[in-house]
C-alpha positions, 0 to 999 in steps of 0.5 A, a space after each residue: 571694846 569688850 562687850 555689847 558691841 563687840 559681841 554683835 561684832 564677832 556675830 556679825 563677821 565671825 562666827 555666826 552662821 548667819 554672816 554669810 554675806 561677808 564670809 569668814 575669809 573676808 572679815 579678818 584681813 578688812 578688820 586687821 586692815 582697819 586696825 591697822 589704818 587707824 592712826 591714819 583713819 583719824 589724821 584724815 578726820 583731823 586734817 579734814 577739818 583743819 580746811 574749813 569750807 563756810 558756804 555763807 562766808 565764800 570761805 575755801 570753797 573752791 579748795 574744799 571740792 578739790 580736797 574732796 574730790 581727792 580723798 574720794 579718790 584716794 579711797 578708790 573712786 574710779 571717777 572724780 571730778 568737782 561739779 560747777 554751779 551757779 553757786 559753790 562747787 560739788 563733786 561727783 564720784 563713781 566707783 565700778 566693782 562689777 556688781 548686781 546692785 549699786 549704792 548711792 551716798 551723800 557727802 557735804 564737805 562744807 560746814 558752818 560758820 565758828 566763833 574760836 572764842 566760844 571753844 574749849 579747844 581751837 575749833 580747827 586743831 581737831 584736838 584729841 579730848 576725853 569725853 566722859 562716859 564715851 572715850 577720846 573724841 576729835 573736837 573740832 568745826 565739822 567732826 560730826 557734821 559730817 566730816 567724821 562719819 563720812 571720813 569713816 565710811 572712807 576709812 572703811 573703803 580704805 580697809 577693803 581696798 587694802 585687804 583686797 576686797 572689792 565692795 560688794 556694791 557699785 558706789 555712786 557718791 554725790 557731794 555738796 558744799 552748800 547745805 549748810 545755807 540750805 541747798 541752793 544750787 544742789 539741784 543742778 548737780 543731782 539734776 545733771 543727766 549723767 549724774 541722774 542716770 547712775 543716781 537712778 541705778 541705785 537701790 537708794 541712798 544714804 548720809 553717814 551719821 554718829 549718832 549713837 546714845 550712852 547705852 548704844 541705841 540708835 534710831 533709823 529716820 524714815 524721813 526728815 522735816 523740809 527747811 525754809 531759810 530766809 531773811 526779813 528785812 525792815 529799812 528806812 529806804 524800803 519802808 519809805 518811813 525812819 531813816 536810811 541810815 543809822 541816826 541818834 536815838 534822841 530823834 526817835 521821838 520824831 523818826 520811825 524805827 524800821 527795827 520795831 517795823 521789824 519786831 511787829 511783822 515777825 509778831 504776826 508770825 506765831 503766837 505769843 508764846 512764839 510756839 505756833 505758827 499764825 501765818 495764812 493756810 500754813 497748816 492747811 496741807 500738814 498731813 497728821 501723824 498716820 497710827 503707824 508714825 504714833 506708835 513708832 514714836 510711842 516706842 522711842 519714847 519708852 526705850 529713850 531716857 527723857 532726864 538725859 535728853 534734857 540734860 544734853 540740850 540744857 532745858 529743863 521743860 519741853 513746850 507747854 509741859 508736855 510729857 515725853 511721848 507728847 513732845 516728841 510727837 509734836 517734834 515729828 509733827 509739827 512745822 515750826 517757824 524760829 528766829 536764828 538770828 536778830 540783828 540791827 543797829 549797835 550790837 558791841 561792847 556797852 551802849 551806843 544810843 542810834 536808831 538803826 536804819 535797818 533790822 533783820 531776822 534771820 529765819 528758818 521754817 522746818 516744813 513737814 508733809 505735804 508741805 512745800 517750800 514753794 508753798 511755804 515761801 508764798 504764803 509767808 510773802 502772802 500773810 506780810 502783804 495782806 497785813 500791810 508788811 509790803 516793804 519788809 523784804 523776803 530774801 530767801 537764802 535756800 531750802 528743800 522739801 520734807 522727805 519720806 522713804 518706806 519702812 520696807 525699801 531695801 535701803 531701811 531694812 539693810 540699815 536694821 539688819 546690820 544693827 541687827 548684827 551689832 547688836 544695836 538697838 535701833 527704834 523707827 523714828 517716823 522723820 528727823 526733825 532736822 533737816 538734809 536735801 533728801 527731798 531731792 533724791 526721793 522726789 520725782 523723777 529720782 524717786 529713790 528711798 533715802 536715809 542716814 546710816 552709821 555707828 559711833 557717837 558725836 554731838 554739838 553740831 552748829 555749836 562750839 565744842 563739836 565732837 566726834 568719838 574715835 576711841 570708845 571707852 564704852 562697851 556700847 559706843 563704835 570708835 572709828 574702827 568699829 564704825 568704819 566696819 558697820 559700813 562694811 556690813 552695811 554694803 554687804 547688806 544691801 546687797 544681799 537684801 530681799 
């Protein structure tokens, strides 16, 4: 890298009178380190991904925690260990080096569920492919989310321990192999008094990301939407009408269908548009955009290029023509209620004339302050009672609450200033409008600032075809070794900050 971002590096590390923090003694041998380790540093991505982990299929979960485990300990953990629950496995790892201030870090090592015939490339191979406008990237199941990221930031531990040089920070990490089915059992982990007591020490903690645009930008979330994931589901047997079973269609002139029961309880949930949600009190606690949230979105809106943000999603028109900076207040504001999935009866190749004896919805509903999943998952099951809907069964699979850190805590203004120092442009963005557990390290009794830092470019998580950049061809984009440096500074900024 030759240009923008290499510049803020030297700055950052070299030169500058302000990089006291890592000491021009420092930098060197952890970049020649780095560089060095990069061949390395990639394989780790690559085989990483090759052990695939789906909490919602009960797929190598088990071989998923001891493989993290031991690439936390291969990066210098003192401490390691998988963490039971009631559900999947975590981990929990601690690395003492003798400092004022500890960090804490959020890992998952599960990842979603792959269809291999919809991938360019074979979703586990984690092939090497060029990515136009970015450089050559590792496609493969997880390599953004969140294996690429998190293997960087082991990289960059991997970097200090063969330089010599403890990090500036205490470590603190908290691994889950369940957020991609909502985060059922992760409290228990979080909640262990062990854990809760180093969980406490820290200045706050955060989840690795690669979220760098084409021109190098990127924003800094000071929160993120809470999530909701459940299944409706209408049969003959609960409804006591249809059948319990799947019959011939021709019978449909005298039997009941439990798929259109299905069709009409889900029409009660929204508007017509399906944009609005219509369920009992569901906005009675949303809290509106403060003018601080307003103007913060103003400028992601002016600094954003809304063509190429179309292109990339593939729409061409956000929800009722909004123009850009309305849109994306809508997206930071607004809860949302959206069908993942429908499926009932036949759903193969050609026809198959049967009435199905059972349908199901798979849902998600993204919550934002002051909403509560408890609160959301009542007056859902309330809004279907009231209007007849007893029989369609709720079964929730996980979810967590909206989170929230302040623009001023430590862990936020450590993440800016290390952009800072790369010369990255990051703009405050008032919550993510997806969603991670943060919730349940920033609410009570933790109470900690969270969020998601991190350098580099990847895209199409939950999609085919995801990808995660390890070698950049463009002046503004972090390959891995770049990436795994940012993490560096980003220890030293947080212990340093004021």
């Amino acid at each position: 890298m030759k240009t923008a971002l290499l510049t803020g590096m030297i700055l950052m590390f070299g030169g500058s009178s302000s990089a006291l923090a890592l000491g021009n003694d420092d930098y060197p041998a952890i970049r020649k380190a780095a560089e060095a380790g990069r061949a390395e540093s990639i394989k780790r991505i690559q085989d990483w991904i090759a052990l695939p982990s789906i909490a919602a299929e009960n797929l190598n979960m088990m071989e998923g925690a001891e493989y993290m485990a031991k690439l936390a300990r291969d990066a210098g953990f003192d401490h390691a260990e998988i963490v039971p629950t009631d559900g999947h496995p975590g981990v929990w790892a601690t690395m003492d080096n003798g400092a004022e201030r500890t960090l804490a870090i959020y890992f998952m090592y599960d990842v979603k569920q792959y269809d291999a015939d919809e991938w360019s490339s074979p979703p586990l191979e984690g092939r090497i492919v060029d990515k136009p406008g970015f450089g050559k990237a590792i496609m493969g199941r997880g390599a953004v989310n969140q294996k690429g990221p998190e293997a960087t930031v082991l990289a960059a531990l991997h970097a200090m321990r063969a330089a010599g040089v403890k990090p500036p920070v205490n470590l603190v990490l908290v691994v889950e192999g369940e957020e991609e089915i909502g985060s059922p059992h992760f409290q228990q982990i979080v909640s262990r008094p062990d854990i809760m007591a180093r969980l406490k020490q820290s200045e706050g903690i955060f989840i690795p990301i690669g979220w760098q645009n084409m021109k190098g930008n990127v924003g800094v979330n000071l929160g993120a939407k809470g999530i909701v994931e459940l299944e409706l589901i209408a049969s003959g047997k609960s409804w006591g009408r249809g059948p319990e079973k799947d019959i011939h269609s021709s019978l449909k002139a005298m039997v009941d269908s439990p798929a259109w029961r299905l069709v009409q309880a889900l029409q009660t949930l929204v508007t017509p548009d399906g944009n609005t949600p219509l369920i009992d009190g569901w906005f009675e606690n949303v809290r509106p955009l403060s003018a601080r949230e307003k103007e913060l979105i103003a400028q992601a809106a002016a600094s954003s290029d809304e063509a190429t943000s179309k292109k990339l999603l593939g729409v061409k028109h956000w929800i009722d023509d909004l123009p850009h900076k309305d849109a994306l207040e809508r997206l930071a504001s607004q809860p949302t209620v959206n069908i993942e999935g429908l499926v009932a009866g036949y759903t193969g190749p050609g026809g198959k004339t049967i009435l199905p004896g059972r349908a199901v919805a798979k849902l998600d509903l993204r919550l934002v302050p002051n909403q509560t999943r408890a609160e959301a998952e009542a007056k859902l099951r309330a809004h279907l009672d009231k209007r007849g809907f007893t029989d369609v069964e709720m079964k929730i699979g996980g979810g967590y609450d909206p989170t929230e850190t302040a623009e001023n805590s430590r862990i936020i203004q450590a993440e800016l200033e290390t952009y800072r120092r790369a010369g990255v442009a990051a703009t405050l963005n008032p919550r993510l409008a997806g969603s991670w557990p943060g919730a349940m390290f920033t609410a009570p009794p933790l109470s900690l600032p969270a969020g998601q830092f991190g350098l580099g470019h990847g895209s199409g998580a939950h999609a085919p075809d995801e990808y995660f950049v390890v070698e950049s061809s463009n002046p503004n984009v972090a390959g891995v070794v770049d990436a795994a440096m940012a993490y560096v500074d980003f220890f030293y900024q947080v212990a340093k900050i004021r």
